[in-house]
N, C-alpha and C positions, 0 to 999 in steps of 0.2 A: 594259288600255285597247284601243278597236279601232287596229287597226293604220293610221293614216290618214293618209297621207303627207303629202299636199299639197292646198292648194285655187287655182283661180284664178277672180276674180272680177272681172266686167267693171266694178261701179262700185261702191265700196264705198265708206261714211262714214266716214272716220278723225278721229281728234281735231282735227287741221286743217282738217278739214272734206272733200269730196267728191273721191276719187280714179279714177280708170282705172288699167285692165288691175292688177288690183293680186293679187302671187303670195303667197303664205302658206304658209309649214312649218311644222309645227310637232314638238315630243319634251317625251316625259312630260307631255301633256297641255297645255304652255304655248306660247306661239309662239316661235319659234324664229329663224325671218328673214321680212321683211313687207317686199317689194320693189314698187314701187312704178313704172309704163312695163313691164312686164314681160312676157314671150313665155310661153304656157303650155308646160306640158312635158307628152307625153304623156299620162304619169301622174294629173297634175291632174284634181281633179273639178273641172268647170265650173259655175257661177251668174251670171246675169245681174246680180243685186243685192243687196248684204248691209248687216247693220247688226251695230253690237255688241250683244247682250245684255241687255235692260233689268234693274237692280236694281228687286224687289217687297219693302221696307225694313218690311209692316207684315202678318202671315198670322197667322191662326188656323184652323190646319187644319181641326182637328175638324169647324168649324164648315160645313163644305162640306156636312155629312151634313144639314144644316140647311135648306139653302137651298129655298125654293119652300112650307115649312113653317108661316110664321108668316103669311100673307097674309090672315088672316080675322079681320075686325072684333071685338072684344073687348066687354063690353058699355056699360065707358067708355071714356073718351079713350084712344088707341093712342098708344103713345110708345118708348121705349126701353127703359124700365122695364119696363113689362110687357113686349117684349119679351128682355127680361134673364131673368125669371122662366121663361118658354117656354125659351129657352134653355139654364135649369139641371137643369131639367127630362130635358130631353135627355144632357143632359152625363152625370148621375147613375145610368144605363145603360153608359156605355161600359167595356169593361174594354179589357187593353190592347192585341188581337189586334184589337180594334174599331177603337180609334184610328189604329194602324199601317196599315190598310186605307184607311181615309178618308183619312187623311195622303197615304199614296202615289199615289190618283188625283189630290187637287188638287193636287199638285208636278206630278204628269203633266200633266195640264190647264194648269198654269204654265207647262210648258215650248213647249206645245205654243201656246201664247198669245203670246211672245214673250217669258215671263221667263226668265233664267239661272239667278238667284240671292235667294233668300228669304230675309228676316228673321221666324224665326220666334216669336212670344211667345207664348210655352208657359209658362199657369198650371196647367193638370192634369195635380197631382203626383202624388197617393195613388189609393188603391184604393176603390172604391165607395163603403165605409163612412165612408170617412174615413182610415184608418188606413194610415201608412206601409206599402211594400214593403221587401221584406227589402232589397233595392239603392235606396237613394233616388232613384238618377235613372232605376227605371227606363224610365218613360212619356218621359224627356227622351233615352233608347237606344232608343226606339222610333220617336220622330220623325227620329232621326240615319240610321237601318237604312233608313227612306223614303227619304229625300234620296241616300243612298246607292242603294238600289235603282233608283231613276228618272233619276239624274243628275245631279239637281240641285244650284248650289251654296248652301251655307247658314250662317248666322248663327245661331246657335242661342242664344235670348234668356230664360233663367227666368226667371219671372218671381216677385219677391217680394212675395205677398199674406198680410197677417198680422189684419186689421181690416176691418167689413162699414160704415165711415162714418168722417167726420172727426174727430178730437182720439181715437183708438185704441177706439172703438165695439165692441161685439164683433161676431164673426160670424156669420150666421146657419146654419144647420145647411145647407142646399143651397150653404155655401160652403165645406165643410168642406173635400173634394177638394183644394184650391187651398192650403192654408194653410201657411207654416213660420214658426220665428223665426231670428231671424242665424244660428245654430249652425247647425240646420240646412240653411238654407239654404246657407251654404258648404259643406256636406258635395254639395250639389243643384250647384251649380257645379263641383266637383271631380270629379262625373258625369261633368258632360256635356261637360267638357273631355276625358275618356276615348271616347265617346262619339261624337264630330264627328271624330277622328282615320279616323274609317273615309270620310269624305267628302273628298276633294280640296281643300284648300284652307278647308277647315271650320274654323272660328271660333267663338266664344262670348263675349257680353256680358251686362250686366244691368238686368232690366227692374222695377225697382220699378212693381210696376199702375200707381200713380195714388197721389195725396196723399190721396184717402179710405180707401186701403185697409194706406195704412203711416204711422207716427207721425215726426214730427221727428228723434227719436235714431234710429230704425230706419232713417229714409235716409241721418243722418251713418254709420249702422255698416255699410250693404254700400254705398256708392258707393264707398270703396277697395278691395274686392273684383270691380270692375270691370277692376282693374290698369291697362290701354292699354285696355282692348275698351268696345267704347261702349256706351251707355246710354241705352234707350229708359223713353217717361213717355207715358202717356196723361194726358191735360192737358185741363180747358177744354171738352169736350166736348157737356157739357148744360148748359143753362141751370139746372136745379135743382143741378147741381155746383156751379157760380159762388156759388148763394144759400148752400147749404150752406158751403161755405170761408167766405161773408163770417162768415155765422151763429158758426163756429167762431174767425176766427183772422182778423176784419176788415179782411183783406187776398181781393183775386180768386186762382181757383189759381195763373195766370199769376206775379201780384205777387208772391206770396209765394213762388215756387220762383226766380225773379229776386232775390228779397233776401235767400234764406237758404241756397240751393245754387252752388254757382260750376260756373254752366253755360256746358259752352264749346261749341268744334267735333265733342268726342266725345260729345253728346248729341242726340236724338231728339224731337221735342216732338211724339208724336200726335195729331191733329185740330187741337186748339188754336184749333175753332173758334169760341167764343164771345173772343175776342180782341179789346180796346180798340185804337185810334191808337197809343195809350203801348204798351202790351204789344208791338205789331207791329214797333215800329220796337227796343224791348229784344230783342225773339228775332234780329232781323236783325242787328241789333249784337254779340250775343254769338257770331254765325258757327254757331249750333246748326241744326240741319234740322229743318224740320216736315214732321214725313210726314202727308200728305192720301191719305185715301181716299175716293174722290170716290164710288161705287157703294153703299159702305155707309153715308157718311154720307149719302146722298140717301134709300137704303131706313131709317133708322134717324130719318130727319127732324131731323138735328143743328144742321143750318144750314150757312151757307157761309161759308170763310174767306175776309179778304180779300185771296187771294192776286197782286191788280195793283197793289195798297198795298205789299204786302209784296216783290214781284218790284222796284216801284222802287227799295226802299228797298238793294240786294241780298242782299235775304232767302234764304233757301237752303231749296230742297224737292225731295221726291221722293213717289212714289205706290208705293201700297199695296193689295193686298186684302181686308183683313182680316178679311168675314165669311165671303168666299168666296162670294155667292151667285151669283158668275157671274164668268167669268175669262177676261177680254180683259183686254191689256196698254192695247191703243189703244184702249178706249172708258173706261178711265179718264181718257185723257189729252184724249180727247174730253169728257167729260161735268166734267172739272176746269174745263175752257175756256168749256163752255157755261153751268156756274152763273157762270162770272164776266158771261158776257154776259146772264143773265138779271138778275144782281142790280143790273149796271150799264147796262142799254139802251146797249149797244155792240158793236161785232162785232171779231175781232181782236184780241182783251184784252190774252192774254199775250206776241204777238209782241214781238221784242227791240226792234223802231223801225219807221221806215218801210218799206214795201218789203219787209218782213223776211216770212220765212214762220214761219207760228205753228206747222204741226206741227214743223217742226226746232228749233223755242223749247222747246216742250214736250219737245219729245224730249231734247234736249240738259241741261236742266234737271234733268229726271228721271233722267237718268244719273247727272249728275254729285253732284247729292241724295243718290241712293240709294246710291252706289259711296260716300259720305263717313259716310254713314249704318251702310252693312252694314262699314264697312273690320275687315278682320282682322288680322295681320302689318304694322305701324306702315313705310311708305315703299314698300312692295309696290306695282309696277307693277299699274294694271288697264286697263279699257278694250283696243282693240286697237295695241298696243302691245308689243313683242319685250319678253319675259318675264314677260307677263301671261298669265293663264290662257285659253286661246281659247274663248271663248264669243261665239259669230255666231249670227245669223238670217238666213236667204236667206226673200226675199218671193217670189210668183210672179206673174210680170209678165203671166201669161196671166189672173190673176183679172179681171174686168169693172170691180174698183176700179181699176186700173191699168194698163191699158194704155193707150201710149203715153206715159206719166208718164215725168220725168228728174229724178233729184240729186231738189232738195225739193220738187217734186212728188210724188214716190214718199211723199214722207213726211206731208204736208196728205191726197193721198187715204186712205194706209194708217190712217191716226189718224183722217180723218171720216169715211169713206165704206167702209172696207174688212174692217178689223179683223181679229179672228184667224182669220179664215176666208183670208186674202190668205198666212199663214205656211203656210212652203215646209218648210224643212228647219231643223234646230237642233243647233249645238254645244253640249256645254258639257265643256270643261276635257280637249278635243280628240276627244271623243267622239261620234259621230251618235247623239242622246237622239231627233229626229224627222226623221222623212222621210214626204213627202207629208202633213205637215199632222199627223200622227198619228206618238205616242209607241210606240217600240218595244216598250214594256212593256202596249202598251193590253191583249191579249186575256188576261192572267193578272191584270191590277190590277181589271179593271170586274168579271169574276166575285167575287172575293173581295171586292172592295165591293158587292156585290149581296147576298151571305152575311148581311155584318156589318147593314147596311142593316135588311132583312128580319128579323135579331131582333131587333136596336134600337126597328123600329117595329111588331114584334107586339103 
């Protein structure tokens, strides 16, 4: 790790909310002592303003190679679907020197955005054809080897896809890549539990796709394969999902993963946007996170949760990127805020009450979402907090967003007005991953994503 002594920082956000002069050491990558009125010591690198780390609870790497790709009108209606298709399209090219490439610039690009730490759901298992590697996990050692290489920290989520529709449908042949049954997909977990030891703090949960892509028994038989580590579910998402569940098992996806799985705090409920009154206030009740990905579900045209229903209720969320087509931390948390005020003709949606500032609502939310969402090690300190892993973002108070800004000010401009162009400098897990805005790894990651790029799309 670099050898990084100390930091001092003139106003940093702490769990209690807004500090001065606040001194930070840290050893083996965790903080160490985080003193609070304090005198700098020569030594000390100085910043004017830090935050901790955003948790990103919802990635699909690969998909980064994607982005800017699908924007041309199709000859009927454009939806998801046919964006799915384009999609597999793509996917069906990659080997695994491919992936690892793409992978490690959008971790770079994550960090470099204001994320720390990625939840990744990684369903491409196999090899072109279809056909196991001789190591099962090893596209789930390839994404681990990124995360490791860039700094970043991660959650490393398999995903379990066995079925191309609901009530165990087969699958279709461009789903081949993706596919195990319990067997082996435990063998796929026992990877990539080897696999994440190479990352700091690295983790591993499980991610059954979605209810159309795994049968009833198949989620009773790896949800205890989860052990402590949480479990994410893409959920709810299309409207034709919804009609299909009814179609099968006349229950909505919501309803029926509410009445037949015991879903608690260690689960994930992705989009979850087509979600009834009843369902909204069942997900809040159960203490489960919904991760919103506000960017892709607007490119994907999913719809919008109702996450100022759900914030009353004290629903629990955090944000995501998941197609990758573009990666600001804050114009998620912007563009989460503004579908609630388009949907509801109001401004200020999700601030906590009066008077309250909405970016420190959002911010704050999505921490604590995503940090409940990605958690590893069951009681492990996070956040900035002595013996959590030091993962900070300094903003630079010279960008045109910000200046003059104080406390949540800094944090309304940085989320409306500023975004990842305002990130300074980036911890993760006592590391400098960025400085001036730019990932240390930039000029060896973008050539060899340029490489892979460029035969993917000859």
């Amino acid at each position: 790790m670099e050898a990084m002594a100390s930091l001092w920082i003139e106003s940093l956000l702490l769990p209690q909310g807004w500090a001065r002069e606040v001194r930070i050491t840290s050893r083996d990558g965790r903080i160490d002592t985080l003193k609070v009125g304090a005198v700098p010591q020569p030594s000390d690198e100085r910043h004017a303003v830090g935050l901790p780390g955003l948790p990103n609870l919802h990635s699909h790497a690969f998909q980064r190679g994607l982005a800017g790709l699908t924007e041309r009108r199709g000859e009927g209606a454009d939806s998801f679907w046919s964006w799915r298709e384009l999609m597999y399209r793509f996917v069906e090219r990659m080997d695994p020197d491919d992936l690892e490439a793409v992978t490690a610039l959008a971790y770079a690009e994550m960090l470099e955005a204001g994320f720390t730490h990625v939840g990744e759901f990684h369903y491409l298992h196999h090899d072109r054809d279809g056909v196991p590697f001789a190591r099962t996990g090893e596209l789930a050692t390839r994404i681990a080897a990124a995360a490791a290489a860039t700094g970043i920290g991660l959650t490393l989520l398999p995903v379990f896809y066995a079925h191309g529709g609901f009530g165990g449908a087969d699958a279709t042949p461009r789903q081949r890549r993706f596919l195990n049954d319990p067997a082996s997909y435990a063998r796929l977990l026992e990877d990539s539990r080897l696999a994440v030891r190479a990352v700091p703090g690295g983790s591993v949960g499980i991610a059954p796709h979605s209810l159309r892509a795994v049968t009833p028994a198949e989620l009773a038989q790896i949800v205890p394969l989860a052990r402590l580590g949480p479990i994410h579910i893409h959920i709810a998402e299309q409207v034709r999902e919804v009609e299909d569940c009814v179609a099968w098992s006349g229950r909505r996806p919501l309803e029926w993963l509410m009445e037949n799985a015991a879903v608690d705090a260690r689960w994930c409920l992705v989009h979850a946007t087509q979600a009834t009154d009843t369902e909204v206030a069942a997900i809040a009740g159960s203490g489960a996170v919904v991760g919103l990905c506000p960017m892709t579900e607007a490119s994907l045209g999913d719809g919008i949760f109702p996450a100022a229903q759900f914030q009353q209720l004290g629903g629990r969320w955090g944000v995501g990127s998941d197609s990758n087509v573009r990666l600001d931390a804050a114009e998620e948390l912007r563009l989460l805020e503004y579908s609630q005020r388009l949907a509801l003709r109001a401004r200020n949606v999700l601030a906590s009450g009066g008077g309250a500032s909405t970016g420190r609502t959002l911010f704050e939310s999505a921490l604590a979402g995503g940090g409940q969402a990605l958690a590893g090690a069951q009681g492990e300190p996070r956040g900035l907090n002595v013996g959590a892993w030091l993962d900070l973002v300094t903003l630079n108070l010279q960008d045109p967003a910000l200046i003059a800004r104080r406390e949540d000010e800094i944090l309304d401009s940085w989320i409306f007005c500023g975004g990842r162009a305002a990130v300074d400098t980036v911890w993760r897990a006592g590391e400098r991953v960025v400085s001036g805005g730019r990932h240390r790894a930039r000029g060896t990651l973008e050539p060899r994503y340029a490489r892979a790029m460029r035969r993917l799309l000859d």
